[in-house]
C-alpha positions in Angstrom: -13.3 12.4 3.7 -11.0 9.5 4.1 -9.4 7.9 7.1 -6.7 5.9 7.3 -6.0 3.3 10.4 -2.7 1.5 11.2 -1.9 -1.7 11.0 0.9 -3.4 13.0 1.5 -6.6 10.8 4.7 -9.3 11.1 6.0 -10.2 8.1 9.1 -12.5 7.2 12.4 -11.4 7.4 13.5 -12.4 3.7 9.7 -10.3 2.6 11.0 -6.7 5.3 14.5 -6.9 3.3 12.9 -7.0 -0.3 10.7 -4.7 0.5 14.0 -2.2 2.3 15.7 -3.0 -1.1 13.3 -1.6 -3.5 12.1 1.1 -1.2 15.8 2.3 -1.6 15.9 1.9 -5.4 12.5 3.8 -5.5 12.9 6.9 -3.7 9.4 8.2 -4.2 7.7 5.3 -3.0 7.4 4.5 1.2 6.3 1.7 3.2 2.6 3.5 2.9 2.4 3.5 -0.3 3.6 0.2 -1.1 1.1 -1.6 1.6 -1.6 0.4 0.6 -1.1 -0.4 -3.2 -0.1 -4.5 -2.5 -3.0 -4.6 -0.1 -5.9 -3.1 -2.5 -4.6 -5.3 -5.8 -4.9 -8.2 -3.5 -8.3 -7.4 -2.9 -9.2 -6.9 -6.6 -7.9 -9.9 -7.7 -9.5 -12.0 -5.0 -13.1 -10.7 -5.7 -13.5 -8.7 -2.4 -13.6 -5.2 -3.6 -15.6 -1.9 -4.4 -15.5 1.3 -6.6 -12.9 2.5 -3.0 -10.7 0.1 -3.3 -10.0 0.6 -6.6 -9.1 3.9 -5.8 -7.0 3.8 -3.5 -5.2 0.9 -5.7 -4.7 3.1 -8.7 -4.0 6.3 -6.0 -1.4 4.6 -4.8 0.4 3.5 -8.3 0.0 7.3 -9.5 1.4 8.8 -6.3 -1.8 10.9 -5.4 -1.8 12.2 -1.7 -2.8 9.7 0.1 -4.5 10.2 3.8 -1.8 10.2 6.5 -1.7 7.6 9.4 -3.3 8.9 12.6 
């Protein structure tokens, strides 16, 4: 069973606007989903990942269900 936590995070104005702009050209995506995805391919990348991370990375690209926020 997975479970999700939230995270309250401050991020540049210029970064919240992008990020309003492509959720509005992309329909099927959601602020989740993006942070989720951007979050886990930063990890990857930096070396500080497992087998988990990975699948929530490629989850998140494919739109599987992902656990909902508590």
């Amino acid at each position: 069973m997975s479970t999700t936590i939230s995270i309250l995070a401050d991020i540049p104005e210029e970064l919240h606007e992008t990020l309003i702009n492509y959720l509005e050209d992309h329909p099927d995506w959601d602020q989740d989903r993006v942070f989720s995805a951007a979050l886990s391919l930063f990890l990857m990348q930096y070396g500080q990942s497992d087998r988990r991370t990975a699948r929530v990375y490629l989850d998140s690209l494919f739109k599987k269900d992902l656990p909902t926020a508590c």
